[in-house]
Structure formats: C-alpha cells, structure tokens
C-alpha positions as CSV (number, residue, x, y, z in Angstrom):
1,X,21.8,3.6,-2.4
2,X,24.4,3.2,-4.7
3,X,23.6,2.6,-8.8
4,X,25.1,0.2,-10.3
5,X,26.0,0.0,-14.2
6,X,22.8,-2.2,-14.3
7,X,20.7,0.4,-12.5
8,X,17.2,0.7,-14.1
9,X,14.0,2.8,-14.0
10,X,11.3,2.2,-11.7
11,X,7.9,3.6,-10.4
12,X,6.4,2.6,-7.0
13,X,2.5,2.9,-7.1
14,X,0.5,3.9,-3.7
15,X,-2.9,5.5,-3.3
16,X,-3.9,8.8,-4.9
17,X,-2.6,11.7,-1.6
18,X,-0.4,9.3,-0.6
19,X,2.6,10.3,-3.1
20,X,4.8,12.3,-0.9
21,X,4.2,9.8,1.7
22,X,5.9,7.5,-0.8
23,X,8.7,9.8,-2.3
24,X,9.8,10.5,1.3
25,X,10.4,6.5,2.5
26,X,12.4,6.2,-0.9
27,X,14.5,8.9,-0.1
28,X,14.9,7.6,3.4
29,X,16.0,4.2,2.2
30,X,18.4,6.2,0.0
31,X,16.9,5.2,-3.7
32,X,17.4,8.0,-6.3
33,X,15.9,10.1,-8.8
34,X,12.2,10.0,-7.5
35,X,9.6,11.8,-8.9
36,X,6.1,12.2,-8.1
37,X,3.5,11.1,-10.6
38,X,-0.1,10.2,-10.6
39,X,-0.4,7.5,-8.0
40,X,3.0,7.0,-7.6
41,X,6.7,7.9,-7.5
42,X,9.4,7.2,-10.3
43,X,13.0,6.5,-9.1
44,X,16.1,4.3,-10.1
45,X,17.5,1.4,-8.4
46,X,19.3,-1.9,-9.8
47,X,17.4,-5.2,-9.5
48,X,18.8,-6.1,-6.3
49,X,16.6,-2.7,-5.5
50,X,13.5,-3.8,-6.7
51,X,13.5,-6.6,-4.7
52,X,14.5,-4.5,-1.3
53,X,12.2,-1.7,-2.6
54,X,9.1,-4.9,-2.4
55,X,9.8,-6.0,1.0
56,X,10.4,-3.0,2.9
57,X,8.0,0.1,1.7
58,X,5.1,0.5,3.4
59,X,2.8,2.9,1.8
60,X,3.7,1.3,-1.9
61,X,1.3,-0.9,-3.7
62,X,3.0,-2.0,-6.6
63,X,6.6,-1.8,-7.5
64,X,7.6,-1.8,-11.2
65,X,10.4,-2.4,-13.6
66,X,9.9,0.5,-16.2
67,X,10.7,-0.9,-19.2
68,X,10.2,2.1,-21.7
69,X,7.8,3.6,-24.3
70,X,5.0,2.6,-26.8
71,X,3.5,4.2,-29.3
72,X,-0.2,3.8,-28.7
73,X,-2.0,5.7,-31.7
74,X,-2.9,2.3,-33.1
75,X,-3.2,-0.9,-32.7
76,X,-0.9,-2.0,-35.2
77,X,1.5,1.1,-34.0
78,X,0.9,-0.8,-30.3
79,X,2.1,-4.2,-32.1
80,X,5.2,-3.3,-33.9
81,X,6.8,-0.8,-31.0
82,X,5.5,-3.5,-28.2
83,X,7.6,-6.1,-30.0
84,X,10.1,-4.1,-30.3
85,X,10.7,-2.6,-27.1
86,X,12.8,-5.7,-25.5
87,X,14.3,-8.6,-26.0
88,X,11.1,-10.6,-24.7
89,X,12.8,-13.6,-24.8
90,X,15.1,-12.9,-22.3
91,X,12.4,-11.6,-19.5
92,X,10.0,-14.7,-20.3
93,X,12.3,-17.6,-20.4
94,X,11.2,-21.2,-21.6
95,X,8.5,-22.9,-19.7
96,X,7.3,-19.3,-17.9
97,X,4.1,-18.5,-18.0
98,X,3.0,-14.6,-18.0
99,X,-0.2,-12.1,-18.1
100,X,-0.5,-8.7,-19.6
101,X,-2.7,-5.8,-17.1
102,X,-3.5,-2.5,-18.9
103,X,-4.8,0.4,-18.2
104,X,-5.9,3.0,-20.5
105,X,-7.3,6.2,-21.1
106,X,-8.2,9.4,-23.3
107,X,-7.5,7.1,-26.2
108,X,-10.1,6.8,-28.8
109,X,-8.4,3.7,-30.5
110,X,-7.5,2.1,-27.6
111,X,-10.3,2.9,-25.1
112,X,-10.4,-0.9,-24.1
113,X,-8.3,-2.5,-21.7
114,X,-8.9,-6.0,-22.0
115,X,-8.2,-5.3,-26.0
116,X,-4.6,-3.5,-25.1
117,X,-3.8,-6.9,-23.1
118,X,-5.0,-9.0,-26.0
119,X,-2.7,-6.9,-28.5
120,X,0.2,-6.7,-26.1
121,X,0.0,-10.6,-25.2
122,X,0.2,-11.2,-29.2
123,X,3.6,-8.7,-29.7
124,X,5.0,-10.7,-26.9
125,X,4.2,-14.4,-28.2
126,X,5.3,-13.1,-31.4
127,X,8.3,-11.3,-30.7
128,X,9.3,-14.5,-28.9
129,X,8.4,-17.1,-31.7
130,X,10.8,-15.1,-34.2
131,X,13.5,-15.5,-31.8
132,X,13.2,-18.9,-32.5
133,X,12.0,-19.8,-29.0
134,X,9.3,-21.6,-27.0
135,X,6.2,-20.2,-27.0
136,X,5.3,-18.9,-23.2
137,X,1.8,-19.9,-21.9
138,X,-0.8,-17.1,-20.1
139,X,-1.7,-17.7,-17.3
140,X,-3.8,-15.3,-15.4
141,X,-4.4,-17.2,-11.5
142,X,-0.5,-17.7,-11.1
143,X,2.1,-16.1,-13.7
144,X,5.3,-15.9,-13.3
145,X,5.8,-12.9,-14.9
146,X,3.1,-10.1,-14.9
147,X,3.1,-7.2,-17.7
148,X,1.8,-4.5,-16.8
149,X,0.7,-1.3,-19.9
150,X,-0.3,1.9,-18.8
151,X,-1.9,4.1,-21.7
152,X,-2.6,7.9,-21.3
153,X,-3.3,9.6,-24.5
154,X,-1.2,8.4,-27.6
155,X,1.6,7.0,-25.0
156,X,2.2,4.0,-23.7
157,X,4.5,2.6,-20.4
158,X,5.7,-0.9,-20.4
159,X,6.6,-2.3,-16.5
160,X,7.6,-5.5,-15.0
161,X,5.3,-5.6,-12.2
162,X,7.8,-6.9,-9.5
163,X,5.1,-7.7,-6.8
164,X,3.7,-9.7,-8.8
165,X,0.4,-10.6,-9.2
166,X,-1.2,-9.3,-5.9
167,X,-0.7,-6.1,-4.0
168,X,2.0,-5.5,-1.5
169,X,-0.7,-3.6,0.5
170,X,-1.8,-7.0,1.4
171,X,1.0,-8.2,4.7
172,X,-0.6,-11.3,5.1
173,X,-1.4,-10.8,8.9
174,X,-5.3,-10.0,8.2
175,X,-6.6,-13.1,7.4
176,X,-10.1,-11.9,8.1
177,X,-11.4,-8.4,8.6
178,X,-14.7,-6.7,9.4
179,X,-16.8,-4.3,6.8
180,X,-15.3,-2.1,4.6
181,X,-11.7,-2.8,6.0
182,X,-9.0,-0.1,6.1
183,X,-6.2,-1.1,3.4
184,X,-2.5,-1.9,5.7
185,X,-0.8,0.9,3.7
186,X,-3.6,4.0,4.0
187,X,-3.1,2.9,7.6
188,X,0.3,3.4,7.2
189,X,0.0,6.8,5.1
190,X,-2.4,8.1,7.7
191,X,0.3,7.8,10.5
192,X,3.2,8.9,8.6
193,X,0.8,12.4,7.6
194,X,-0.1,12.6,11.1
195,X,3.9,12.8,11.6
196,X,3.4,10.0,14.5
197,X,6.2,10.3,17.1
198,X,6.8,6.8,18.9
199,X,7.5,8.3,22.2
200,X,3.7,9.4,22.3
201,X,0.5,7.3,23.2
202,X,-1.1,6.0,20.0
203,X,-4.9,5.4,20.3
204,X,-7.2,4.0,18.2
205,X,-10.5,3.7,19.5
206,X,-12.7,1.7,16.7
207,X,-10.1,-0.5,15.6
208,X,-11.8,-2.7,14.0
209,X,-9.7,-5.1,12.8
210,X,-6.7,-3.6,14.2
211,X,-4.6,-2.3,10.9
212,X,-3.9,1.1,12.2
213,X,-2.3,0.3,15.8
214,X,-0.4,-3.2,14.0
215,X,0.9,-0.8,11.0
216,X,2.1,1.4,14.1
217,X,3.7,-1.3,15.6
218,X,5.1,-2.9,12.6
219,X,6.5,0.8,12.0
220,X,7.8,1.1,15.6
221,X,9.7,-2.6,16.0
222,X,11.3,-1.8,12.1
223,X,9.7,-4.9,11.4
224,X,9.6,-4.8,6.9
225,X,5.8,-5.2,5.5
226,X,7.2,-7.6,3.4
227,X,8.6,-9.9,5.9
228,X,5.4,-10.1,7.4
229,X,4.1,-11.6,4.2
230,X,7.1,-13.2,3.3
231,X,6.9,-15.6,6.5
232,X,2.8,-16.0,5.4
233,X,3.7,-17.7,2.7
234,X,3.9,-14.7,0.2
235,X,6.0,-15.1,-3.3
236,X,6.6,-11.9,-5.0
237,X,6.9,-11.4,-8.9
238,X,10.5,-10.9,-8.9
239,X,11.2,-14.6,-7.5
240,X,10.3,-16.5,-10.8
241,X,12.0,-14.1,-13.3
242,X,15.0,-14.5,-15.3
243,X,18.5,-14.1,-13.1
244,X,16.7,-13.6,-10.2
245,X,19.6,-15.4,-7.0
246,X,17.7,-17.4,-3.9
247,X,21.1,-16.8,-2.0
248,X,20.5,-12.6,-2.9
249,X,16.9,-13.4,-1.3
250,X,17.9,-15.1,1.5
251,X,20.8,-12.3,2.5
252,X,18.2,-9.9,2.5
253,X,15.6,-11.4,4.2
254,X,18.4,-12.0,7.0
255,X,19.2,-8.3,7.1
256,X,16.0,-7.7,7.3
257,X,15.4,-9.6,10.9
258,X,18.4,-8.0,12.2
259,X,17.3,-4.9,11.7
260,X,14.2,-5.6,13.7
261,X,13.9,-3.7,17.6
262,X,12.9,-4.7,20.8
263,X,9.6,-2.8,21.9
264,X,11.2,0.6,22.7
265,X,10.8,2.5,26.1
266,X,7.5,3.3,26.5
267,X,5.6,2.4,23.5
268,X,2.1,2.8,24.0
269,X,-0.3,1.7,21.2
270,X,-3.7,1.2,22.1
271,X,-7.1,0.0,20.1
272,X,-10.3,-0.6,21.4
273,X,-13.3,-1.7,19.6
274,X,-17.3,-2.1,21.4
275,X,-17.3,-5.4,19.5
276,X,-15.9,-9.0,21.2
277,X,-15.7,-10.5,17.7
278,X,-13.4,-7.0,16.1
279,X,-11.1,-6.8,19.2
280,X,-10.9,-10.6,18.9
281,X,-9.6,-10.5,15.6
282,X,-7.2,-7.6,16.3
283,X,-5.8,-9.8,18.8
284,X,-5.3,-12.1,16.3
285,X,-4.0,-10.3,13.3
286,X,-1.1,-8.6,16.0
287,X,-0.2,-12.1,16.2
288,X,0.2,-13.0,13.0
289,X,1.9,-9.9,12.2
290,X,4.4,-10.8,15.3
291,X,4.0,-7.4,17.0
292,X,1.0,-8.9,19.7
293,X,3.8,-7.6,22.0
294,X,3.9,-4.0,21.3
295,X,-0.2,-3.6,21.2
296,X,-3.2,-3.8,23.9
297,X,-6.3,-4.5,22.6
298,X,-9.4,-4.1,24.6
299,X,-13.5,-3.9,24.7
300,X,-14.7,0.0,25.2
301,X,-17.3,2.0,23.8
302,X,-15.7,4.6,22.2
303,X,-17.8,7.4,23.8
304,X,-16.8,6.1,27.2
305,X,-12.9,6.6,26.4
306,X,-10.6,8.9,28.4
307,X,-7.2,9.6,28.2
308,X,-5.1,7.3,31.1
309,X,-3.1,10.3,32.5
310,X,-2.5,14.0,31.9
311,X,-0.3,13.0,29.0
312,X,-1.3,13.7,25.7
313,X,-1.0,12.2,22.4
314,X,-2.5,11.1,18.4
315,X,-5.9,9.2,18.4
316,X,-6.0,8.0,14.9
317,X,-8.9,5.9,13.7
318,X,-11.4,5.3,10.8
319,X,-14.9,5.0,12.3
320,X,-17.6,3.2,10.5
321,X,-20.0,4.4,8.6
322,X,-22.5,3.6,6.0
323,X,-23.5,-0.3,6.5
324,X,-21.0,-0.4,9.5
325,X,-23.2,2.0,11.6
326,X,-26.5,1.0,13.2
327,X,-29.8,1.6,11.5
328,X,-31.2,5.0,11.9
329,X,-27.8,6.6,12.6
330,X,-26.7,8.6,9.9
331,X,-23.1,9.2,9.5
332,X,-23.2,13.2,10.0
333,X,-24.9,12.6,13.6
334,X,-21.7,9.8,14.3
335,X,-19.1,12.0,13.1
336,X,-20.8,14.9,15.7
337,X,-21.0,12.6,18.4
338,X,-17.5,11.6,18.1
339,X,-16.0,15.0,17.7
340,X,-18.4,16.4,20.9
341,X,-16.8,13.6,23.1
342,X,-13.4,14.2,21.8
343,X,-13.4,17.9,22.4
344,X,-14.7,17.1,25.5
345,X,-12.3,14.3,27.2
346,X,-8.8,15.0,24.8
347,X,-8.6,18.2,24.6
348,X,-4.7,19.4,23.2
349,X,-4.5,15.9,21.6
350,X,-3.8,15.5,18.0
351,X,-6.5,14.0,15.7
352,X,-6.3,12.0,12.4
353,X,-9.9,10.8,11.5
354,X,-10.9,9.8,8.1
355,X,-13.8,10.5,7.0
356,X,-16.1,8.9,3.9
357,X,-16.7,12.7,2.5
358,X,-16.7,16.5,3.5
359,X,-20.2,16.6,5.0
360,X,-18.7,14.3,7.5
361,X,-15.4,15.6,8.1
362,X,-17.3,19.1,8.7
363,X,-20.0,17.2,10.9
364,X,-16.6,16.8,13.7
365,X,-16.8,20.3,14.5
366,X,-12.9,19.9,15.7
367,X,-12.0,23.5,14.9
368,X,-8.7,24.0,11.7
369,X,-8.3,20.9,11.2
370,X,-6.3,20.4,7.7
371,X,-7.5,17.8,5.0
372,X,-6.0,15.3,3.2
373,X,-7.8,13.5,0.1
374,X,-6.9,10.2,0.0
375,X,-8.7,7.0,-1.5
376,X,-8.9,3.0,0.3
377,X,-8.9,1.2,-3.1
378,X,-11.5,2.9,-5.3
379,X,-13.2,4.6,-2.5
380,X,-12.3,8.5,-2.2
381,X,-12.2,9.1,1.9
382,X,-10.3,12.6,3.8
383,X,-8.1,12.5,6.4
384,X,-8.8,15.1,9.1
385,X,-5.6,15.9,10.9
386,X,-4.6,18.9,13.7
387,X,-4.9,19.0,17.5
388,X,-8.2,19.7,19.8
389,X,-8.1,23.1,21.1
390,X,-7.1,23.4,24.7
C-alpha cells in the first residue's frame, strides 16, 4: 500500500498467539512497517488505511491511531506531556463527545487505571479550553471519539482507537450464541494456523453456534468482517472524527462487495452440532453473515461422525467443556473420547482442537501434535494442530 505524506503510525491489537496471524494479513493487504508486539502488530498506513485496515482484518480486535509518547512517572508528568502531545482541539472538534480507556502496569504511581483516565480526560479538557475552544463532553455509552492510554513502566502510548468503542471481533452476524462462545476472530486465527486450504473438506463437528465454519466461509467468499457488521448496523470510531469523507466510506464499502466470490468449486464446509437449538442458530447466524450458501449445518452426535468419502481433510472445532459438558463428565474423559473416535474414523486428517488447558490437550492422545497458546478474551485455551497418523 502506498504511504502518503500524511501516513501515520498504527498498531492492530489481536489475541495474545495470535500476532503473526495478524502481521501476516497486514503484509498481505500490503500495509508497511509491521512489527510484532504484545498483543498486537505496529505498522504504518495513512487514514484512508485505518479505515480499510477496520473493515477488512480479520484476526484484529482493535485498530489504533498511535499518536505518540507520555511521560508516565507522575501524575503531574502525565498532565503536562498528555496536553502537550497534540493539538486536542483538532481530533475532538466542537460538540464531540469522547472517553479516555487505560491500561496500566509496573507503575507504582500510576497502578490505577480508572485514575490514568481521570488525569488524561483533565489534560485533554484543559488543553482544549486554552485553545480557547468548547469544552467536549464524556461520554462513556456512545463517544465519538475513544482515547485509548497504554502504560508499561514509566511510559506511556497515546492511540485513537479507530474501531471505536466496541471490538471488531464482534461481525454482527451472532446475535445469540450458546455457553462460553468462541470469539469470530480466534475462529479465524485457528484456521489461518491450521494453514486451511479451501479446496479441502472443512468440518466442524460441535459447532456450536457456528463461528468457525461461517469465519471459513466468510474467508472463502472474500466476504470483509467488517462488511458483515457494517450492513448490521455497525459504526466504527473513525466515522465521527475530524475530516473523516462519507463519499471515501462509501467507495470503499463498494470495493469491498466487488471483491466478494461466488462459492468456489467445491467448497465443502460442514458443522454439526447434537443440539436442535445450536445447529438452529448456526443456521441462523450463516444467514446473517450472508454465507448460508457456502455452509451445511446439520444434527449428529459427534461420536457418530465419519468422513463422506476416502477424501481427507481439517476437522477444526472447540468442544465444550466445563459447564458446557454434562454432569459427571469431566473434561479429560471428553477430550479422550474424542481423540479415540477420531483416531479411529479420520485417520491421515488434519486436527486443530482447542483445548481449555494441557491436561486436556494431552488427554487427546493424537500422537505430535504441535501447540499453540492462545487466549478467547481473558480465558487462556491451546490449539492442538497436526494430522492423525495413518
């Protein structure tokens, strides 16, 4: 992607072992400079970036507009560099409202974030008040502009957060999901580590409510994340600052259907699930996400499924466990079970399972299978990825 003279820095944010998921769809959609970070990936765009950047990744989370630098030793070293750092006027025009998220840590003057908010908020209303303008309101349900402060140490980052308020992980086709539900992007990261070819059959046989076969299909049609939410009503950060252009929007919103494919030849994705209600709402979700088309759903116990022909291919799932499992079955015994029958049925199939913790991943038995440590919002989990022996 080309830089511009107004090119400026950015960082994408995804789940912890998803980072190189991340740095590679950057470089694929030809955005610069990356670097891998905690949780994330640095690179440089221009605006018009951001926004593309927002609607078309699909293992990011967050995507921010790095502003620069604090000094965080203090508080008052935190007020004066904060209201320095920008012209605040200028990124929180007249009548905007805005909210400050922080983050910090290893800081023994700042260990609280809700305090870091409270300071940056006040640099911001001040720095904009000596510029002789109006005074922006916080508003923390719907701002227009969200400020987000990162503190590690005695440093401090500034971002834009040009998602805005909520997380792009969140497509807008899953209106309603069963216990603990698999976030759309880990779905996304597990298929990209599992190196998913589309030729191959795609199977997920506790699909809940169908995120891992719809990410595949949304991956498959090069159907953008964010259009999904963008035609559910979603309004991203970027759309109420200062500059932003509708008509810049619109274009690429209309590149962005173009670029969609017809189900390709021979695209098999498939997700079962033993409960009416789950496979009910998978159903339903594929529709909403508009790829209803490119999936089959069905009823099927799990330990009852075979593969449809001598071809082989990825079963890729996230079985329940914990609350999601009946009473008296313990998750080791499930994760046995399922890796018995798979060995059994698939054998010289590939395999990506998560699984809550080691003991479980181990319970599979599937023999060299690599792991992944990944998290699904706070919760640490491992993908188990490789092929069943012949």
């Amino acid at each position: 992607m080309s830089q511009s003279s107004s090119s400026v820095s950015a960082f994408a944010t995804t789940a912890p072992g998803l980072e190189p998921i991340l740095a590679a769809e950057l470089r694929a959609a030809g955005f610069g400079r990356n670097r891998l970070g905690a949780s994330g990936v640095s690179f440089t765009t221009d605006r018009h970036g951001l926004e593309r950047a927002c609607l078309t990744l699909r293992s990011a989370h967050r995507v921010l507009w790095s502003l620069g630098g604090v000094d965080a030793s203090s508080p008052e070293a935190l007020l004066r560099s904060m209201s320095g750092l920008v012209r605040w006027q200028g990124l929180i025009g007249p009548g905007k409202t805005f909210v400050v998220a922080a983050t910090t840590r290893n800081n023994e003057a700042l260990r609280d974030h809700r305090y870091v908010a409270r300071v940056t908020k006040d640099a911001i209303v001040d720095a904009i008040r000596a510029a002789n303008c109006e005074r922006p309101s916080v508003d923390f349900e719907n701002p227009d502009v969200v400020v987000r402060v990162s503190i590690s140490g005695r440093q401090g980052i500034v971002s834009l957060d040009a998602s805005g308020p909520r997380s792009l992980h969140a497509r807008g086709y899953r209106t309603e999901a069963g216990e603990a539900p698999l976030r759309e992007t880990l779905a996304y990261g597990l298929l990209a580590l599992a190196e998913w070819n589309t030729a191959e059959p795609l199977v997920d046989p506790m699909c809940g409510s169908g995120t891992i076969p719809i990410e595949a299909a949304l991956y498959a049609l090069d159907r953008a994340p964010g259009l999904v939410a963008f035609d559910h009503g979603r309004r991203f950060g970027f759309e109420t600052w200062a500059g932003f252009k509708q008509t810049r929007l619109t274009e690429l919103v209309a590149e962005l259907r173009v670029a969609e494919q017809e189900v390709p030849p021979g695209l098999r994705i498939f997700g079962s699930d033993v409960l009416p209600a789950e496979v009910r709402m998978s159903r339903q979700n594929a529709e909403r996400a508009g790829v209803a088309h490119a999936t089959a759903f069905t009823r099927a116990d799990a330990f009852h499924w075979r593969p449809a022909s001598d071809e082989r291919g990825l079963i890729i799932t996230n079985p329940p466990y914990g609350a999601r499992l009946d009473p008296g079955v313990t998750p080791e015994r499930f994760y046995a079970d399922i890796g018995k029958h798979l060995m059994d049925v698939a054998p010289g199939w590939r395999v990506a399972i998560l699984a809550p913790g080691p003991r479980e991943a181990e319970a599979l038995g599937i023999p060299h299978l690599g792991w992944v440590n990944l998290h699904n919002g706070d919760i640490p989990i491992i993908a188990c990825l490789g092929t069943i022996p012949d």
